[in-house]
Phi, psi and omega in degrees: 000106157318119175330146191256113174249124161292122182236149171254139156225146192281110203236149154231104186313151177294033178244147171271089183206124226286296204297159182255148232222123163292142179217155210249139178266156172279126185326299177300014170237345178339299169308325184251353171303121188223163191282147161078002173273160158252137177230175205258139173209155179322183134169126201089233227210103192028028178260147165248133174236181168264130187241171170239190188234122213232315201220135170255108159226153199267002192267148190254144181307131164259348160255340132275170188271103130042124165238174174284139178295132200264339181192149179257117215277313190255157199250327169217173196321189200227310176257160217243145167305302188314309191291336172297290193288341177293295270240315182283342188297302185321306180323284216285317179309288202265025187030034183259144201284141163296327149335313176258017158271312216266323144344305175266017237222278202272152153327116215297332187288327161299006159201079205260119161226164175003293205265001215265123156286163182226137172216143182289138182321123198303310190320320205305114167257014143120007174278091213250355179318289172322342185293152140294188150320290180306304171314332178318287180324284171341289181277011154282326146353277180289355196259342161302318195221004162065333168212123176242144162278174175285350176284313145335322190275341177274000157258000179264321148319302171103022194222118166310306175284100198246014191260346171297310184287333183281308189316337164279339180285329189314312165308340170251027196003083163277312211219155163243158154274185197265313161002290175316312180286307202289008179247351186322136153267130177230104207288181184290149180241159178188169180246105185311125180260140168227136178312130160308157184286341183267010194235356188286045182213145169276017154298318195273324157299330179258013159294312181286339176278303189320322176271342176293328192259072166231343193233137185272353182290345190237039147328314173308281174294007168268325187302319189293278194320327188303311190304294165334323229246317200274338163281022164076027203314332167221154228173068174082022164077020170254119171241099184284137175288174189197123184313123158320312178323308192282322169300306165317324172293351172240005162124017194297186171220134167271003138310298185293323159311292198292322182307327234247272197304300179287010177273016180105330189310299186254170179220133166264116149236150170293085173257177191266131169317309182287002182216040185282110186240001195256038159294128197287116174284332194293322171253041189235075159348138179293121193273143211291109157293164185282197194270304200306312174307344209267320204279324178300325176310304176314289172358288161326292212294318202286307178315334167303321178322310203222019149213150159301320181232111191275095181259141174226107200261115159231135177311139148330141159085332183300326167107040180298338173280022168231314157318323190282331198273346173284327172304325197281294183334301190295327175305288193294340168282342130300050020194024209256156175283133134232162159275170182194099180267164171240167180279312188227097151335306204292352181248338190264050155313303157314303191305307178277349178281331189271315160331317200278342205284342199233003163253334164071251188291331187315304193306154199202119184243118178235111143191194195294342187247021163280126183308157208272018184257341152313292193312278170350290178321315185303317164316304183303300189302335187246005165291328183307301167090073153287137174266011182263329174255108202067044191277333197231115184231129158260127204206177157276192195301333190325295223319338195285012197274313190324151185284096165274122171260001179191091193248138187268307202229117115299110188265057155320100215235171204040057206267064165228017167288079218316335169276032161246007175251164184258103174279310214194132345261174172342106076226139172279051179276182191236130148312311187309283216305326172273353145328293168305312189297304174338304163326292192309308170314312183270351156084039163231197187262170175214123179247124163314052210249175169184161173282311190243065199320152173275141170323316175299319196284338179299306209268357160292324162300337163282355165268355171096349168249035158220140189301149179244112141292128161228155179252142191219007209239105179274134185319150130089021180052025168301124168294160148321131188297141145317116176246123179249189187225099162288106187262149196271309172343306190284300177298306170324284195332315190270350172055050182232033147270118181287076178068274143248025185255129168274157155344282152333301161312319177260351160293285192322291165011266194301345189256329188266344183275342185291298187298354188085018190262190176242156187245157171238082198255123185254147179194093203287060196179109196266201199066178176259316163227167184267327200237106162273125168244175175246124198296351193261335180249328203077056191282113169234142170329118176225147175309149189259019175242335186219161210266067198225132167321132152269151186278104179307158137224078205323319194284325166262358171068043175247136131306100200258136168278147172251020183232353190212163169280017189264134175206127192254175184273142168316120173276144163277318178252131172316111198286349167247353169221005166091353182310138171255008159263085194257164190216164174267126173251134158091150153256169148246185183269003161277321180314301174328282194290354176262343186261334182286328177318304186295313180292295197261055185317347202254030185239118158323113177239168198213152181204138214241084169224213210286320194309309183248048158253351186303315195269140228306337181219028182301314173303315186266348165306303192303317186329265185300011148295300324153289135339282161312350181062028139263357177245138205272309170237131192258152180235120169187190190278190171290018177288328170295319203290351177240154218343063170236141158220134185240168187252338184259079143260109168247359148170156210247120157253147204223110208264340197200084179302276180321338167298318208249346179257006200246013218247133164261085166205136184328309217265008205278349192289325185280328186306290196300321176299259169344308147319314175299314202298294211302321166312323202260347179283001155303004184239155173030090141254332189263259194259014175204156181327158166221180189241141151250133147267108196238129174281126151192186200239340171221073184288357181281346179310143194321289172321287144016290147301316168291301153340306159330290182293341214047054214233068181300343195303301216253053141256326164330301170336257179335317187289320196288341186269354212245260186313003157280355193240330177247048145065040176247165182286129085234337197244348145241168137324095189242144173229138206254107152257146171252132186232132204211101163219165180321308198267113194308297220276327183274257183025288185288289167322286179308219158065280172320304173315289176311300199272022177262325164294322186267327164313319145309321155270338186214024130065253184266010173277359166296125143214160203094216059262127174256192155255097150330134153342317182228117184267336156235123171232134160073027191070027161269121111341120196262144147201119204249149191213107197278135183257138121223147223243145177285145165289338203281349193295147167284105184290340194276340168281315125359273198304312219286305152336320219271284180356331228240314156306318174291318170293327174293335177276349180257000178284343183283119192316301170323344204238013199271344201260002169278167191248122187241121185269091156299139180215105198261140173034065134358139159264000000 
C-alpha cells in the first residue's frame, strides 16, 4: 500500500492580487495533479474562481488554514512553464498583480468564477434529447430567465461545484458566457458561390458544359461556371468558394448565378472574409522582390547573426510586407511557429486577406474581441504545436499572451504605435516591448518594422543593441508624395478661407477629383466641434461628471462627454447670462464632412472615425467603399493613417497640423511626425506621384519641415537630444502614479503624502503631485505624480523600494479607500 502523502499546491487567481494563494489537494486527486492545470477553488465568503496550479508541494500555509481544490477543470496544462515565467516577468516589470496577467492572458471561457454570467447560445438549435439532467436543467433556467450567474445555477442544481458542468455546454456551444457576446466580434463576410457536391468530378462537369453549349439561351451560365473555374473555383477535386462579387465584376451575370443555383449546380454562403483559410497556395506564387528589398532581407538575416533584434525603417510604400512574408515562409518551412502582432486587427483586413492567400490554413487571427470560443480553438491549437494549423497567428497585443510551444520568429509591425501599448485595466504593458521579451524567452528573433520608428527603438539602434536595416526605396520606383504647406495665417489675413479649407486646399480638391483620383482629408478629432461658448460671458457647457467641455455631435444632435457616458440636449440660450450668441470653437470630421457637402454638393464623402465605425463592420464596409470608388473623399481620424492602401489617392490633406504639435506631452512632436508622414504615404502608393497639404499656422515650423523633407533622421536627432537634456525616455525611465476618489480633499492629502515618501527615497526625481489636463473623470478626482529613473539604475531594485512605499502609504488606515494606478513607460 502507498504512503497516504498530504500535497499543497500554489494557485493563482484571476484577481488583482499580487501574492499566489495555498490549497490543500484531496488525496483522490494526488494522482491526477500537474503544475499548470486549472482547478476549481474557494476563495472569500462563498466564491468559487478557476486558478491555475503554478507549485506541488508538501508545506502547509503557516499563517492561514489551507481549504480544498473543490476540481480539476484539465487532464493536461492548460499554459507552457515559458508562458508562466513570461506572466511573472511582466507582473514584476510593469508592478501589476499576477492575478491581473492571467486575467487579461487567458479567454473569459478559461475563467468561470461566482459571478461569470451564462446566456444560451444564439446557434443552439433546442434540441435538448442529447442533454443530461442537469445540463437539461440548466437551459430550462436560461430559457426562463435568459441570463444567470453561476451562482444562481448552483443552486437551481443543487450541486456546489457547477463549473465543470458550464464548461461542458460551453464546448458544445449551448451557452455563451456573457462577456463573450458583448465583446463578440464580427468580422467581414460576403457571399460566396461553391460548385454543389453532385456536380464535383470533371465527367460530370463536362457533360454539363456540352449541354449548356447546345442552347444559345444558356451562354450566361456557361460563361459564370467557365469564370468559377478559371478562378480556381475547382482544382484537382478541390473546391475553394469564389466571392460573388468578384464574378460580377467580371461580366458575370446574376441571373444566370441565381439560375445555376436552383438548378442545383451551384450553392451560395455567407462566409466571413478574413478567415477564408482553404484557400489552395500552390496558386498564389511567393512574391518576386525587388533588389533593393532583396539587399533588406539579407541584411536582416546577417544582422540575426550578432542581434536578437532587428529594427527595419522602411519609407511608406517601401514594400517592409513582402519581406515580413519571405521571412515568415522560411520560419515555417522549418518547422517553427510565428507571431506577426498588428497595431489593430479591425484596420490590417488587406494585410490579412494577403497572408491568407499565401499561408492558407497555417494563418491563425487572434484577438480580444473575437468570441471567446474562436479564441479558445486558437489556443488550443497552437498549446498543441498542430503542425498544420496556426503555425502563423496574426493577432493584437492580446496575442502575445498565447502558449507558443516552438515560436521561430516575432514581426512587430508598425511598431512605434501607439496601440500596442494597454491603458486601462492592469497589466499597463507596451506589446512592442514584450514581444522582445517573448523572444528572448524562446532564444529567438524580433523584427521591428516601422516608416516611422519610436524614439526609443532609433536609439537602441544607434546604439548598437539592435540591428539596423533601412529600406529607403519605394516599390515599383513610385516616387514619395509632394508635400505642401497652406499657411492658414496668410488665408486668414486675405479672407480666402472657406470654413475650415484653405483656398489652396480646395483648387487642389477639385483638380484631383476632375482627373479621377480620391481624396484623403485627415483630422484628428471626431465629432463635429469640441467647444460651444457664449460670446457675451464665455459660458461653455461642461460634463457634470468630468472636469471637460462636451463635445457637439450634429448626426445625434447631442453634447457628448468623450471621457463618460453622460449626454445632453445642445442648449439655445446661455444658462448664465440668457444670450442666445453662443458660437462654435474647433472642428471634427463631422464639422469636416458637413462643410465639404455644402462646397462640393455633388462629391460623394464617406467620413471613417469612431462614431461610424461602432457598428461590426461599419470600418470594412467604408474601406471597400473606398476601394470600389463609391467614395469620392474619405474623411477621418487616425484611423486612415493605419494600415490601408488604395491605389487612386491623389492627395491627402492634413486640415489641423496644430491640433497635433501643440498637445502637452513630452512625446506630441513625435507623435505629430509620425502621424503626418503615415497619413501622407496614403498618397501615389501605385503608378504616379500623389500631393500631400498640410494646414497650419506655422509652416516654417521645424517639425513641419522634416515631414516636407521626408527626413525622419535628423527629426530623430533633434528629439533624442532634447530628451537627453530635459531627463525623458530613452535615457530615462518614467514611472506614473495616479491617485484617484471621490472625495477632493483626500486625494490632494494622500497626493501630498504618497510624494513626500518618495521625495524622501528619490529626492529630485519626483515631481508633483500635480492635476491632469482633466482633473476629474467620472466624478474621480486625479492627481499625478511622476518617478523619473536613470536607466542604467537597477530597475528590479527601484520597483522593489517602490513596493515597499506604496505599502507604507495604504498602512495609514486614512489613505486605504484611495485607488493607486501604477503606470511603468506611459505612453
Amino acid at each position: 500500500m502507498s504512503e497516504r502523502i498530504t500535497l499543497f499546491v500554489d494557485i493563482i487567481l484571476p484577481i488583482p492580487l499580487s501574492q499566489e494563494f495555498t490549497y490543500r489537494v484531496p488525496f483522490e486527486m494526488n494522482e491526477l495533479i500537474q503544475e499548470y492545470l486549472r482547478v476549481i477553488v474557494p476563495f472569500g465568503k462563498g466564491k468559487l474562481y478557476t486558478g491555475i496550479i503554478t507549485k506541488i508541494h508538501q508545506e502547509a500555509p503557516k499563517i492561514y488554514q489551507a481549504k480544498y481544490i473543490e476540481h480539476i477543470l484539465d487532464e493536461t496544462p492548460l499554459i507552457t512553464k515559458k508562458q508562466f515565467s513570461f506572466w511573472k516577468w511582466m507582473s514584476e516589470y510593469y508592478m501589476a498583480p499576477i492575478g491581473d496577467v492571467m486575467n487579461a492572458a487567458l479567454p473569459a471561457n478559461f475563467k468561470l468564477a461566482s459571478e461569470t454570467k451564462i446566456v444560451i447560445h444564439p446557434d443552439f438549435d433546442g434540441e435538448k434529447s442529447a442533454l443530461s439532467d442537469r445540463e437539461y436543467l440548466v437551459i430550462e433556467a436560461l430559457e426562463i430567465k435568459e441570463t444567470l450567474d453561476l451562482k444562481e445555477i448552483s443552486e437551481i442544481i443543487g450541486i456546489k461545484t457547477i463549473q465543470p458542468l458550464i464548461k461542458a455546454l460551453l464546448e458544445k456551444n449551448i451557452v455563451l458566457t456573457l462577456e463573450e457576446v458583448s465583446n463578440k466580434f464580427s468580422p467581414k463576410t460576403g457571399l460566396f458561390v461553391v460548385i454543389h457536391e453532385d456536380y464535383r468530378s470533371d465527367s460530370i462537369l463536362n457533360e454539363f458544359f456540352e449541354l449548356l453549349s447546345q442552347k444559345k439561351s444558356t451562354q450566361k451560365q456557361e460563361h459564370v461556371l467557365l469564370k468559377i473555374l478559371q478562378l480556381g473555383g475547382f482544382h484537382a477535386g478541390q473546391v475553394t468558394p469564389i466571392l460573388r462579387k468578384s464574378l460580377e465584376d467580371q461580366g458575370c451575370s446574376l441571373s444566370a448565378m441565381n439560375t445555376l443555383e436552383k438548378q442545383g449546380i451551384l450553392r451560395t454562403e455567407r462566409l466571413e472574409i478574413s478567415r477564408i483559410t482553404s484557400l489552395d497556395k500552390s496558386k498564389f506564387t511567393f512574391p518576386i522582390l525587388s533588389q533593393a528589398q532583396l539587399k533588406a532581407l539579407t541584411e536582416i538575416e546577417s544582422s540575426y547573426q550578432e542581434k536578437d533584434t532587428v529594427l527595419l525603417q522602411g519609407i511608406t510604400g517601401s514594400g517592409k510586407t513582402e519581406i515580413y512574408i519571405e521571412l515568415i515562409r522560411k520560419v515555417l518551412d522549418s518547422g517553427k511557429q510565428v507571431l506577426f502582432l498588428v497595431p489593430e486587427i479591425a484596420l490590417t483586413t488587406q494585410l490579412i486577406q494577403r497572408l491568407s492567400a499565401y499561408f492558407g490554413e497555417k494563418i491563425g487571427v487572434y484577438h480580444s474581441k473575437f468570441n471567446s470560443n474562436e479564441r479558445v480553438e486558437i489556443w488550443n491549437k497552437v498549446l498543441q504545436n498542430d503542425p498544420n494549423k496556426f503555425r502563423l497567428v496574426v493577432g493584437a497585443r492580446s496575442s502575445i499572451f498565447l502558449p507558443f510551444q516552438d515560436l521561430g520568429l516575432v514581426i512587430v509591425d508598425e511598431e512605434h504605435e501607439t496601440s500596442y501599448k494597454q491603458h486601462d485595466p492592469s497589466p499597463r504593458y507596451n506589446a512592442r516591448d514584450m514581444a522582445i521579451v517573448l523572444a528572448h524567452f524562446f532564444k529567438t528573433k524580433t523584427l521591428l518594422g516601422s516608416a516611422t520608428p519610436a524614439i526609443e527603438s532609433f536609439q537602441n539602434a544607434r546604439e548598437g543593441k539592435y540591428g539596423y536595416v533601412l529600406l529607403t526605396e519605394r516599390f515599383s520606383q513610385v516616387q514619395l508624395p509632394e508635400i505642401l504647406c497652406a499657411d492658414m495665417k496668410e488665408e486668414r489675413k486675405q479672407k480666402s478661407l472657406n470654413g475650415h479649407f484653405s483656398r489652396f486646399l480646395l483648387e487642389n480638391i477639385t483638380e484631383v477629383l476632375k482627373n479621377g483620383d480620391q481624396v484623403i482629408l485627415f483630422q484628428n478629432r471626431r465629432g463635429y466641434t469640441p467647444i460651444w461658448t457664449c460670446e457675451i460671458c464665455g459660458f461653455s457647457p461642461n460634463c457634470i461628471n468630468c472636469d471637460t467641455t462636451l463635445n457637439y455631435h450634429k448626426h445625434s444632435n447631442v453634447l457628448k462627454c468623450h471621457h463618460c457616458s453622460y449626454h445632453t440636449s445642445p442648449i439655445g440660450t446661455c444658462p448664465a447670462c440668457g444670450s442666445n450668441r453662443l458660437k462654435m470653437l474647433g472642428f471634427g470630421t463631422e464639422k469636416v464632412e458637413d462643410d465639404l457637402s455644402l462646397i462640393l454638393p455633388d462629391v460623394r464623402i464617406g467620413r471613417m472615425d469612431l462614431e461610424t465605425t461602432r457598428n461590426k463592420n461599419g470600418h470594412l464596409e467604408l474601406i471597400q467603399a473606398f476601394e470600389n470608388r463609391e467614395i469620392d473623399v474619405l474623411i477621418g481620424t487616425q484611423m486612415v493613417a493605419k494600415g490601408l492602401d488604395f491605389d487612386h489617392v491623389g492627395l491627402v490633406g492634413i486640415l489641423d497640423a496644430d491640433l497635433m504639435l501643440n498637445k502637452t506631452d513630452f512625446r506630441a512632436f513625435e507623435r505629430a511626425f509620425q502621424l503626418m508622414t503615415q497619413v501622407a504615404g496614403r498618397s501615389g502608393r501605385r503608378n504616379k506621384r500623389g500631393k500631400v497639404i498640410i494646414q497650419t499656422g506655422n509652416p516654417d515650423h521645424w517639425v513641419i519641415q522634416k515631414v516636407i523633407e521626408h527626413d525622419y533622421d535628423s527629426f530623430a536627432i533633434n528629439e533624442i537630444v532634447e530628451r537627453r537634456n530635459y531627463h525623458y525616455p530613452p535615457f530615462y525611465k518614467i514611472i506614473r502614479f495616479t491617485l484617484k476618489h471621490r472625495d477632493r480633499d483626500l486625494v490632494e492629502a494622500g497626493a501630498l503624502h504618497f510624494s513626500k515618501l518618495l521625495k524622501e527615497q528619490f529626492h529630485e526625481r519626483v515631481l508633483g503631485p500635480e492635476s491632469p489636463v482633466i482633473a476629474r473623470i467620472q466624478n474621480y478626482y486625479l492627481k499625478e505624480i511622476v518617478l523619473k529613473i536613470e536607466q542604467e539604475a537597477p530597475q528590479k531594485k527601484v520597483k522593489e523600494r517602490l513596493h515597499e512605499l506604496t505599502d507604507q502609504f495604504f498602512s495609514v488606515p486614512h489613505f486605504k479607500p484611495i485607488r493607486l494606478i501604477t503606470d511603468v513607460d506611459p505612453a
